[in-house]
C-alpha positions in Angstrom: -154.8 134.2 283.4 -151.9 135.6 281.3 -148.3 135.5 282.6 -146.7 139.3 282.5 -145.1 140.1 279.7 -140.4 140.8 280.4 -140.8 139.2 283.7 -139.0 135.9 282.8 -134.9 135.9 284.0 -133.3 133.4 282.4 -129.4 132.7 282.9 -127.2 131.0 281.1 -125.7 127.5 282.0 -122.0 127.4 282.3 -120.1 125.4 279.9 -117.5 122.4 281.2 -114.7 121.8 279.1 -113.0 118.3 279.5 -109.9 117.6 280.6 -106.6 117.9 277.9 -109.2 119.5 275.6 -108.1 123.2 274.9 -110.9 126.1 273.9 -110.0 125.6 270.2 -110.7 122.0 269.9 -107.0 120.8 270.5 -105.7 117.3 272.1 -102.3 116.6 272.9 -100.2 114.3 274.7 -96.7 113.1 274.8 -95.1 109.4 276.1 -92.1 108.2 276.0 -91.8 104.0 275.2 -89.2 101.2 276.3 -88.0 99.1 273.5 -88.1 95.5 273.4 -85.3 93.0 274.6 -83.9 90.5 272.7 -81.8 87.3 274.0 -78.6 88.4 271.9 -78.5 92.5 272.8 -79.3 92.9 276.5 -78.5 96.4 276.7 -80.7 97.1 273.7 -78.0 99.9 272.3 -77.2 99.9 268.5 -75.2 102.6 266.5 -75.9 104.8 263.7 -75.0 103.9 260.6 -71.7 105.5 259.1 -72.3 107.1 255.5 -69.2 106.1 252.8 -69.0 109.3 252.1 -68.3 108.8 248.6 -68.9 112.0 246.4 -66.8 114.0 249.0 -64.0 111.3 249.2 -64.1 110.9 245.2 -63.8 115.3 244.9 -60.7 115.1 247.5 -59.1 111.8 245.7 -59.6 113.8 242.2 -58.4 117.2 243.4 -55.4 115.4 244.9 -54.7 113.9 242.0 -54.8 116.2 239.9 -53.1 118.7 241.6 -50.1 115.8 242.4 -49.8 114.8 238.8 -49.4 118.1 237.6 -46.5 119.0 240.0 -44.8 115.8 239.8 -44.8 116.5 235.8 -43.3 119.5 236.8 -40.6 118.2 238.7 -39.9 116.0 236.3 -39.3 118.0 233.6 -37.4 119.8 235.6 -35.2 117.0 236.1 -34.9 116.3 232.7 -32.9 119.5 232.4 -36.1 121.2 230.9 -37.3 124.9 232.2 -40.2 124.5 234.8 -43.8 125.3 233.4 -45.0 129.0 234.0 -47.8 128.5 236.2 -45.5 126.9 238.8 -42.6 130.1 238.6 -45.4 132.7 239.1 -47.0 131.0 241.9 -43.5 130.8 243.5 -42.5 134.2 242.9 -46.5 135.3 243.9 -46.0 133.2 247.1 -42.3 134.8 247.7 -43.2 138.7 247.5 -46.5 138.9 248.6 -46.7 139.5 253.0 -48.3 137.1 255.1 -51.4 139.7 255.6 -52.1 140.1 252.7 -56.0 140.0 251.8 -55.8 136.7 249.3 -53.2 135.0 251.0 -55.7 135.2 254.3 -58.5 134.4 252.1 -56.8 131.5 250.7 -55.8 129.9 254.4 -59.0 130.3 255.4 -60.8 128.6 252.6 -58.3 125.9 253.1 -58.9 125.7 256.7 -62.6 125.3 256.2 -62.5 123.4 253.6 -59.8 121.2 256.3 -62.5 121.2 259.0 -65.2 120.0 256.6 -63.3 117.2 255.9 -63.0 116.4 259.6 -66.4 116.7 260.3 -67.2 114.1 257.5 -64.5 111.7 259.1 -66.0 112.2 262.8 -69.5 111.9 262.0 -71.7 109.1 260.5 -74.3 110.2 258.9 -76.9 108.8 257.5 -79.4 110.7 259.6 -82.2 109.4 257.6 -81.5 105.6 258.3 -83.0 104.0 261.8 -80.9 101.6 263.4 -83.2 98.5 263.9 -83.2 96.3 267.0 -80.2 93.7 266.1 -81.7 90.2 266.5 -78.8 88.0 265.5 -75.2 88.9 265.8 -74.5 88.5 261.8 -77.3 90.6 260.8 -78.0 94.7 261.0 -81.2 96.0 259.4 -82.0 99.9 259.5 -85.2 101.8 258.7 -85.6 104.7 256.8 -87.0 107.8 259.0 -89.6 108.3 255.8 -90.7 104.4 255.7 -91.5 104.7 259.4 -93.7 108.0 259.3 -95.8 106.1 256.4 -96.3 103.3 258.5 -97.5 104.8 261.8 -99.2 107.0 259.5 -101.5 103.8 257.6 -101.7 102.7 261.9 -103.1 105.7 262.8 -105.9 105.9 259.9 -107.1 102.7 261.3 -108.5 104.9 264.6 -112.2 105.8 264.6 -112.6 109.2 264.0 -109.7 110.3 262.3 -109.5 112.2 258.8 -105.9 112.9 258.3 -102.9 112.4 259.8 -99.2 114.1 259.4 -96.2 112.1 261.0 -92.5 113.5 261.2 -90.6 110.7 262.3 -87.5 112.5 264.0 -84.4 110.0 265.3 -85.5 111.0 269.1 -89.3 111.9 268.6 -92.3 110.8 266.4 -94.4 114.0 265.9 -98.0 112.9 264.8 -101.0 115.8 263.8 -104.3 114.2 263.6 -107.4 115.7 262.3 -110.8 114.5 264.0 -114.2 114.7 262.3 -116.2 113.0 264.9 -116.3 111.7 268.0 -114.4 113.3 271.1 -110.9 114.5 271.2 -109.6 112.9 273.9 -111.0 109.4 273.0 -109.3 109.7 269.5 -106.3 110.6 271.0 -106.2 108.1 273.6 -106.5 105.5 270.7 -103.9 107.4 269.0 -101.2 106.7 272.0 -102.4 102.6 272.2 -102.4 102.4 268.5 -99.1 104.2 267.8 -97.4 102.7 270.9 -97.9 99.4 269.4 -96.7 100.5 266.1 -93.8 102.1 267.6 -93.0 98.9 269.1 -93.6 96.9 265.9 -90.7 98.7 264.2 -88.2 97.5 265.6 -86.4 100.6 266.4 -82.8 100.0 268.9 -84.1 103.2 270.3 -88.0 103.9 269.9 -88.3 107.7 269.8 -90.6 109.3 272.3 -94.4 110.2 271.0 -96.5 113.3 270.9 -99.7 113.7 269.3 -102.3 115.9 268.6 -105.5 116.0 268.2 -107.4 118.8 266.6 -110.6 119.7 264.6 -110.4 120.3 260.9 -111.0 124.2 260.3 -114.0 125.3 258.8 -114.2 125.9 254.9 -115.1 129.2 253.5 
């Protein structure tokens, strides 16, 4: 007896799709971590270090210079009942006849008041965004990290997972950005090794203020 030919329905089963695991093979997640405490800094709070600010304070100290050598040359010739140097008697009588809106007397005060402001910002600022203030363990002693040292270490930490074929870290002063490609095994198991692993190694830094964490998780794209 011979089943009837087209008379099979067959439907199609509906596909689950786990938790924190987008449509195009994507894991993230995001945590923030307390930093350690130490006996000799309860509060755990350490400042930035302040840049020296040397090739802008070595410009200003040379311009200055210059500038004051030449006019006090000036004056003393002057003094020594000799005629004052040209460039000095044509910037007077420049200064004396030209108006106070005129276009290169305004584009002169406003270079000089941005170039003033610059030099304010340096003075109010430290700097050195690329240097980590470490956790300060004894009071004679202040170590920093540089933001580039970190990413490569959580970096080697987080090719140490199962599963993982690459890895890009940003290390950020607030956040540690990390992009993990996955060739095997499930997304959201590689990433929830990713937030233990890093976690610790977030931890192991150092950091006076451990930056927050997101990572994601993602397949590598097909080639051709």
């Amino acid at each position: 007896m011979s089943e009837p030919q087209g008379s099979e329905n067959t439907r199609r089963m509906p596909v689950m799709e786990k938790a924190g695991e987008s449509a195009l093979g994507q894991s993230a997640s995001a945590a923030d971590y307390e930093p350690l405490r130490t006996d000799e800094d309860e509060d755990g709070g350490q400042g930035r270090f302040w840049s020296a600010r040397r090739i802008p304070a070595g410009v200003l100290a040379v311009l200055i210079l210059l500038c004051a050598g030449a006019f006090l040359y000036d004056v003393a010739a002057v003094r020594a009942h000799r005629p004052a140097m040209r460039w000095r008697r044509n910037l007077a009588d420049s200064l004396a006849e030209r108006p106070l809106d005129d276009t290169w007397v305004l584009v002169g005060a406003g270079v000089a008041a941005a170039v003033g402001l610059w030099l304010i910002v340096l003075a109010a600022t430290p700097g050195l965004r690329d240097v980590l203030p470490m956790r300060r363990t004894h009071p004679d002693v202040r170590a920093g990290l540089h933001r580039g040292a970190a990413a490569m270490a959580l970096r080697d930490r987080a090719m140490e997972v199962a599963g993982v074929q690459s890895v890009r870290v940003h290390m950020g002063r607030r956040k540690a950005s990390v992009r993990a490609l996955s060739h095997f095994r499930e997304l959201d198991d590689v990433r929830a090794d990713l937030d233990a692993t890093l976690a610790d190694g977030i931890r192991g830094l150092g950091l006076a203020r451990p930056p927050s964490l997101s990572v994601h998780v993602r397949r590598p794209g097909r080639k051709g």
